[in-house]
Backbone bond lengths (Angstrom), bond angles and torsions (degrees), N, CA, C in turn:
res aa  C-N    CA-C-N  psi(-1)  N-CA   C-N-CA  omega(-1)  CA-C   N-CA-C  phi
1 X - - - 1.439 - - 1.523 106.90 -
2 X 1.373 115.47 141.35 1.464 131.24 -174.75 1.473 99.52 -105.60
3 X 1.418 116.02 119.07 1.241 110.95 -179.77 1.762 97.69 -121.88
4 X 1.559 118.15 146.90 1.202 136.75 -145.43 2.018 94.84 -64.49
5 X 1.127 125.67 -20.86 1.125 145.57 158.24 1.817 120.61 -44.65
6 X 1.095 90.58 -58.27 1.429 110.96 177.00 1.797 128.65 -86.36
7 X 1.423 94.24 15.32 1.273 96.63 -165.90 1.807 117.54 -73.14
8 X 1.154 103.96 -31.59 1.153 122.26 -175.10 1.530 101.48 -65.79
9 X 1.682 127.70 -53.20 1.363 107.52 -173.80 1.780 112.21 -74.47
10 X 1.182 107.15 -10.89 1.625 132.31 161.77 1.489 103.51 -25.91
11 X 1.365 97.66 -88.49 1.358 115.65 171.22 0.952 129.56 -9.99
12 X 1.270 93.13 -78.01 1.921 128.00 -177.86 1.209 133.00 -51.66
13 X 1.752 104.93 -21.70 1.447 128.87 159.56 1.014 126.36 -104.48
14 X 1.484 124.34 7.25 1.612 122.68 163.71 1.844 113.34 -141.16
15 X 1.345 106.21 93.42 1.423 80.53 156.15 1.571 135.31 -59.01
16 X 1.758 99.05 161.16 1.476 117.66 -153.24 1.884 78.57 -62.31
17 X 1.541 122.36 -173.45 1.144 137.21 151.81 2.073 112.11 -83.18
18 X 1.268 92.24 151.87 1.888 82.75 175.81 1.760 89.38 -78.28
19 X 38.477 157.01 21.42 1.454 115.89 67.01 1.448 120.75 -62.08
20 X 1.305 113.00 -77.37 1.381 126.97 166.56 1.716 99.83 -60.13
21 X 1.573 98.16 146.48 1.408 95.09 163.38 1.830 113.33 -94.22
22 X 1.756 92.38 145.11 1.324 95.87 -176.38 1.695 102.55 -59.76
23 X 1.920 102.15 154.68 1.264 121.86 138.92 1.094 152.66 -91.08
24 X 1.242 122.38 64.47 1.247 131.87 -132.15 1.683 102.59 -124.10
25 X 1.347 109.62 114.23 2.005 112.70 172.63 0.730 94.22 -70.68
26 X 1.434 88.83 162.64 1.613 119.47 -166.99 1.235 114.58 -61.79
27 X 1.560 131.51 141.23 1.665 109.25 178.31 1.386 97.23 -75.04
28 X 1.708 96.46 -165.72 1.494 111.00 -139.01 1.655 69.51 -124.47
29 X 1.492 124.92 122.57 1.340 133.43 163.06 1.141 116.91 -69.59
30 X 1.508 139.53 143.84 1.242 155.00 -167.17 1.577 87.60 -89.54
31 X 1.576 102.95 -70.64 1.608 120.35 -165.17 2.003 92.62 -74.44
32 X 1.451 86.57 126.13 1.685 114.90 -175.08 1.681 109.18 -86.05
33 X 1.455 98.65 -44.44 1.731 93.82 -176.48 1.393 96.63 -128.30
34 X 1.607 118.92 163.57 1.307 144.78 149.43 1.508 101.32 -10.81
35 X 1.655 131.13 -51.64 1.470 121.50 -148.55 1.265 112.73 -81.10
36 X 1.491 111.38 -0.72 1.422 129.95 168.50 1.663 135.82 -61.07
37 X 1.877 86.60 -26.80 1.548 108.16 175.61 1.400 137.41 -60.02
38 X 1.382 118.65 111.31 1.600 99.10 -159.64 2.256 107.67 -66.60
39 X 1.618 84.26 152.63 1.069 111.35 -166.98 1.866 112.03 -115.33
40 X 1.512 104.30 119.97 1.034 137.80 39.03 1.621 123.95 -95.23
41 X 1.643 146.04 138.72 1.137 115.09 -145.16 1.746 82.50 -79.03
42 X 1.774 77.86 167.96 2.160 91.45 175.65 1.296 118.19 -72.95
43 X 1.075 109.22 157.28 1.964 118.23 -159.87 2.057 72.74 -123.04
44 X 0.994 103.09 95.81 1.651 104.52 179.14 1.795 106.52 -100.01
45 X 1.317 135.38 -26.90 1.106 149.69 -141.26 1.469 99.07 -101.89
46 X 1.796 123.97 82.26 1.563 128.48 -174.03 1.088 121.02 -84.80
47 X 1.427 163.45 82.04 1.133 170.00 142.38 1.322 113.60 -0.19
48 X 0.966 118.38 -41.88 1.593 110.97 153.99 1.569 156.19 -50.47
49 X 1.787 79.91 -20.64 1.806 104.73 -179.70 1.375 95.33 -64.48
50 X 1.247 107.19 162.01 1.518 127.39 154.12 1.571 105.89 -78.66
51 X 1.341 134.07 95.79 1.465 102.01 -178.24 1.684 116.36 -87.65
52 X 1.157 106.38 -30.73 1.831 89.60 170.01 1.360 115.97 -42.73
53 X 1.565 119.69 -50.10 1.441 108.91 172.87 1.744 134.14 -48.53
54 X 1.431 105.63 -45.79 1.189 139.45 166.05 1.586 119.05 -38.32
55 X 1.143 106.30 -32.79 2.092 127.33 -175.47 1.184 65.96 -103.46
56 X 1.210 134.86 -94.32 2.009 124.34 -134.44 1.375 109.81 -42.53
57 X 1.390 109.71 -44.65 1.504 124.45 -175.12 1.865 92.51 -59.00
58 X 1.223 128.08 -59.34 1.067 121.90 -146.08 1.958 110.88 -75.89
59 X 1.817 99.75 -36.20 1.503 117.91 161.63 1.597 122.57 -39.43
60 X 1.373 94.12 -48.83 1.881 108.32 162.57 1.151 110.16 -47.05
61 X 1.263 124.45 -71.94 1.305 147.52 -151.41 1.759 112.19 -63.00
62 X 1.816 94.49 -36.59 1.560 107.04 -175.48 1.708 99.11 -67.22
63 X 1.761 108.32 -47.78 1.224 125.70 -162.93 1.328 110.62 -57.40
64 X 1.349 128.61 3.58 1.605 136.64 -159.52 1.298 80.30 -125.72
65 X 1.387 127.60 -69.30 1.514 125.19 -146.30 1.297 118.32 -77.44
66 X 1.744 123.45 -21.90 1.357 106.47 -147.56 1.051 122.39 129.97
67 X 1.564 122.30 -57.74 1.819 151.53 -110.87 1.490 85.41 -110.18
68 X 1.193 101.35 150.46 1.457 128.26 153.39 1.549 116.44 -95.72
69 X 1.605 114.36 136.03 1.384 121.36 -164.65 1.446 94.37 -95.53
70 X 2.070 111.80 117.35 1.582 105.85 166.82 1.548 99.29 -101.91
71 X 1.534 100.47 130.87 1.812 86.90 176.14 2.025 87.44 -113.98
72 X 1.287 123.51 128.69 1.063 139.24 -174.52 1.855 102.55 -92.21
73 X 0.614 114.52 96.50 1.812 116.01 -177.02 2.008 109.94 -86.83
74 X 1.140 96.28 128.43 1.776 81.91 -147.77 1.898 100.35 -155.51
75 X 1.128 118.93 160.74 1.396 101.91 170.24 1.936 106.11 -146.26
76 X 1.024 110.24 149.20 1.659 120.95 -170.63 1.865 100.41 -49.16
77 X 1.075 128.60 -56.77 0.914 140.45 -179.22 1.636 117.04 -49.24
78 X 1.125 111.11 -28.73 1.692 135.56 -157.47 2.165 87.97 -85.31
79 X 1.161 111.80 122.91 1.520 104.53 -166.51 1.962 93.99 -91.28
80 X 1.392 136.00 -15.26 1.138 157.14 148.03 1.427 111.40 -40.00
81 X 0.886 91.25 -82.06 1.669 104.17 169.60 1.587 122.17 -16.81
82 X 1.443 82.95 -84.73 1.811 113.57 150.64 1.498 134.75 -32.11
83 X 1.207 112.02 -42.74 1.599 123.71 154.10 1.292 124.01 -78.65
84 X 1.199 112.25 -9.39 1.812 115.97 -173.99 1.586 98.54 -93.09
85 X 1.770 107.25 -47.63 1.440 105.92 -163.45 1.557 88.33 -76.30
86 X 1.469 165.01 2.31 1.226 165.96 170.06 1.612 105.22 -67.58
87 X 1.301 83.96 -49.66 1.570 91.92 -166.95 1.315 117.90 -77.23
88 X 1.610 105.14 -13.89 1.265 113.06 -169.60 1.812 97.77 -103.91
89 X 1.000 100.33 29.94 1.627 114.44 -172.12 1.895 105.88 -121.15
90 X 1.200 115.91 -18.71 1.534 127.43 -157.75 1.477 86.74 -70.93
91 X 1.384 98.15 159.40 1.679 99.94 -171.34 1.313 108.57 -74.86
92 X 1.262 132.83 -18.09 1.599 122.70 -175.79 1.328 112.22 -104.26
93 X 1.399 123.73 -17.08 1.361 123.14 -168.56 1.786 83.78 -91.98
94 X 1.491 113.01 -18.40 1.756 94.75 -168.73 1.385 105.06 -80.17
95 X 1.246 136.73 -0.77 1.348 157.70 -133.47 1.159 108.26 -114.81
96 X 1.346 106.29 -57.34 1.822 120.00 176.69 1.486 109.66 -91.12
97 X 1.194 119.20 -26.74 1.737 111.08 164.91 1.641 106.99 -44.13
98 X 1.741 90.91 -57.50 1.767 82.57 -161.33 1.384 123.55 -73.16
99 X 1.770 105.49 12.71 1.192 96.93 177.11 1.393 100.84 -97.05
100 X 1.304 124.75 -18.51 1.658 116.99 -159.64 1.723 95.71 -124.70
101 X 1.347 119.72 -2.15 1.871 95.76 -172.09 1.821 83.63 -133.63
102 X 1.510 115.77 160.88 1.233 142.08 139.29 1.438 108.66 -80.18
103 X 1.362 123.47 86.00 1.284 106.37 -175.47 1.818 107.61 -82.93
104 X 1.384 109.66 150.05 1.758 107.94 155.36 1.601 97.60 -138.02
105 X 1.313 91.18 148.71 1.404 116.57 154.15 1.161 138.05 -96.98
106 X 1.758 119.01 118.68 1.155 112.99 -170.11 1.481 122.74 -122.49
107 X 1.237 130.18 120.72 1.441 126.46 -171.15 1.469 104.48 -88.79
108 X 1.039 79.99 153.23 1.924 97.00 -167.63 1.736 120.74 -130.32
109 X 1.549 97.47 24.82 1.896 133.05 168.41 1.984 79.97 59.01
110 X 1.378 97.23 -127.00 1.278 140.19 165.08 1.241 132.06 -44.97
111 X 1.185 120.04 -11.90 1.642 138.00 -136.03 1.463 105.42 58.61
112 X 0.939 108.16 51.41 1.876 117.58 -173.79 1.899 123.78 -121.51
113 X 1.443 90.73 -31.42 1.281 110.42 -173.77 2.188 113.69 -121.60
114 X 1.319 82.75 127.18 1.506 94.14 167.68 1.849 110.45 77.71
115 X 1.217 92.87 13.72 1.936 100.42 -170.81 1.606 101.16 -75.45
116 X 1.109 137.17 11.39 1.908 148.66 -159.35 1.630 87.04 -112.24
117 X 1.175 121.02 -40.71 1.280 116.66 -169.10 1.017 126.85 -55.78
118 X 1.424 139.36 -49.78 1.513 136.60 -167.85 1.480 111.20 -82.86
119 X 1.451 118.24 -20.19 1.610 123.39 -177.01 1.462 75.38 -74.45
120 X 1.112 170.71 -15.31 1.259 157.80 179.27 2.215 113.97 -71.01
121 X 1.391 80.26 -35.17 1.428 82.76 159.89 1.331 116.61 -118.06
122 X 1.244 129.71 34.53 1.708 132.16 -174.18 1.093 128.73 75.90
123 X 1.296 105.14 -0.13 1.470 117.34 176.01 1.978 112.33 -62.96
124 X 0.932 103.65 137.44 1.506 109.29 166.53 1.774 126.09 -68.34
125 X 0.986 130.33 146.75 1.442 124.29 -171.05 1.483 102.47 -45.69
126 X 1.558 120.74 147.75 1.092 117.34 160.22 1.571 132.60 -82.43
127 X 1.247 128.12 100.98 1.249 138.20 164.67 2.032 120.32 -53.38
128 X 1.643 91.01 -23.69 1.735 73.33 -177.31 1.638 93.06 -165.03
129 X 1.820 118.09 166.12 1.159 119.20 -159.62 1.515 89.14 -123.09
130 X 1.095 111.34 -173.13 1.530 124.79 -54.31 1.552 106.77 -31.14
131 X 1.200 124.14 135.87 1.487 124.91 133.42 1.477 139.16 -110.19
132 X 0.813 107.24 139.15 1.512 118.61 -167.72 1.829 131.83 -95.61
133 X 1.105 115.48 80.32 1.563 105.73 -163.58 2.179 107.63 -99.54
134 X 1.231 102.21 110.86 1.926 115.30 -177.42 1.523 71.96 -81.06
135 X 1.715 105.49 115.52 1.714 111.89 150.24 1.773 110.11 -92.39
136 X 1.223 107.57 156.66 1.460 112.64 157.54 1.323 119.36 -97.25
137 X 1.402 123.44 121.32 1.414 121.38 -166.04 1.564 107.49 -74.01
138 X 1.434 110.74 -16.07 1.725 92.25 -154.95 1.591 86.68 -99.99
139 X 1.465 117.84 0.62 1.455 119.65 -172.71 1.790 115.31 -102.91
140 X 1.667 96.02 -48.42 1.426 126.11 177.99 1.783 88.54 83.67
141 X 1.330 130.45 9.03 1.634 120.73 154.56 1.511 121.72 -82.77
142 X 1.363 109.00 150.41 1.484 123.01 174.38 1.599 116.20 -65.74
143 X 1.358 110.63 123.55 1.442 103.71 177.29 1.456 95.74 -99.69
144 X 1.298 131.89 48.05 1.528 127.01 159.42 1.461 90.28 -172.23
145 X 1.543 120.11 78.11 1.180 142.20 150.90 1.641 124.01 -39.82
146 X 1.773 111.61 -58.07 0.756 128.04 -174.10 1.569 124.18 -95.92
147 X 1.142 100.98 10.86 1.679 121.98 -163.85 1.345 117.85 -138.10
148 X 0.986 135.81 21.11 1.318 131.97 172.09 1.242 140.50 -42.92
149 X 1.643 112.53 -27.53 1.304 137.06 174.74 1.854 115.48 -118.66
150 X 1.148 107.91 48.43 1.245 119.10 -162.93 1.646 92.07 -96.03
151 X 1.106 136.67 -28.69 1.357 151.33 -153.22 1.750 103.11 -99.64
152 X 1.563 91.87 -7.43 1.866 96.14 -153.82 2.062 118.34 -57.78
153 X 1.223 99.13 -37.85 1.325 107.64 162.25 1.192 140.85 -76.37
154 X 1.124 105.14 19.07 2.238 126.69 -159.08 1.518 94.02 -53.83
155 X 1.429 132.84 -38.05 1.599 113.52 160.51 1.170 123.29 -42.36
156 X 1.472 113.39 -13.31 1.838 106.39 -172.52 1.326 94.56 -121.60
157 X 1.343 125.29 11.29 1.644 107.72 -176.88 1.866 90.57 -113.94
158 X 1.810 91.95 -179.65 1.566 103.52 -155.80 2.105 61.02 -112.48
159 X 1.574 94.64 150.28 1.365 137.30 -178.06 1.833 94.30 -65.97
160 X 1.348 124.82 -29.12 1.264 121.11 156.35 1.754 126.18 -82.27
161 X 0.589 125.06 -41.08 1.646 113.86 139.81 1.379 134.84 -51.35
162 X 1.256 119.60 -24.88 1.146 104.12 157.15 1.105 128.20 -50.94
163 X 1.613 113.84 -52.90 1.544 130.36 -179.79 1.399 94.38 -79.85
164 X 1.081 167.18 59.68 1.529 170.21 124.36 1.552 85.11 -90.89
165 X 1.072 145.42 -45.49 1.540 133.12 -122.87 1.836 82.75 -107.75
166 X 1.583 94.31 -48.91 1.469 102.10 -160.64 1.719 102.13 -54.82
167 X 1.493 98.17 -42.92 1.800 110.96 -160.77 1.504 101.29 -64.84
168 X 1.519 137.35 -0.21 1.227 142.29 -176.83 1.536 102.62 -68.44
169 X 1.393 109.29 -42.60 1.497 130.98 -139.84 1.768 93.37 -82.40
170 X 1.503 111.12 -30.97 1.638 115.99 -159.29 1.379 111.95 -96.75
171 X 1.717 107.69 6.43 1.503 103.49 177.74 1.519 117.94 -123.14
């Protein structure tokens, strides 16, 4: 976990890159550890998006399907980050996301950009990345209020815990 504190040695150790909702457990990962992740990891976190638009678009989208909205708040630089959105790339975990999350990705520069966003769903300022907020579309509340950064060490977690953590959120 990258905490807004730490950003600087952050840096310094990674260059940038050039109706109902289902209940559904977590799948069962093929890939056991991290070394499974394809490489180079993904720089998913665009600075260019609009992301308020990006959640609204995706809130719609949940509100049609079912889905729970994951907006992953995250930055290229962030090596956490980077291992989470990898993992969230594996062929089976990408499989069951799209059945149960609207995911977006949101970069958050510096801790500079896009930090207005989650007090939008009650979330508290973000102090550190990755964070992770499961919205409810038909509610627009967080079903992981108290957890936002539960994901924060995903370099040290197994690609099946991740989805243990996530599958909490969908029942």
């Amino acid at each position: 976990m990258i905490r807004r504190a730490g950003l600087a040695l952050a840096l310094a150790a990674l260059a940038p890159p050039g109706a109902a909702l289902a209940q559904q457990a977590a799948p069962r990962l093929k890939a056991r550890s991290i070394a499974h992740l394809p490489l180079p990891l993904p720089a998913p976190y665009d600075a260019s998006r609009d992301a308020g638009r990006d959640v609204t678009a995706a809130l719609a989208r949940a509100k049609k399907s079912g889905k729970l909205v994951l907006v992953d708040f995250g930055a290229n630089w962030c090596v956490d980050c980077r291992v989470l959105a990898g993992i969230f790339e594996l062929p089976d975990m990408a499989g069951w996301m799209a059945r149960n999350f609207e995911l977006v990705q949101v970069d958050i520069g510096q801790f500079d950009q896009n930090l207005d966003l989650p007090r939008r769903f009650g979330a508290a300022t973000l102090d550190a990345v990755p964070a992770i907020l499961v919205i409810d579309p038909r509610t627009g509340r967080l079903r992981n209020p108290k957890d936002v950064t539960g994901l924060g060490d995903a370099r040290l977690m197994q690609p099946q815990q991740v989805a243990d953590w996530l599958a909490r959120w969908t029942r």
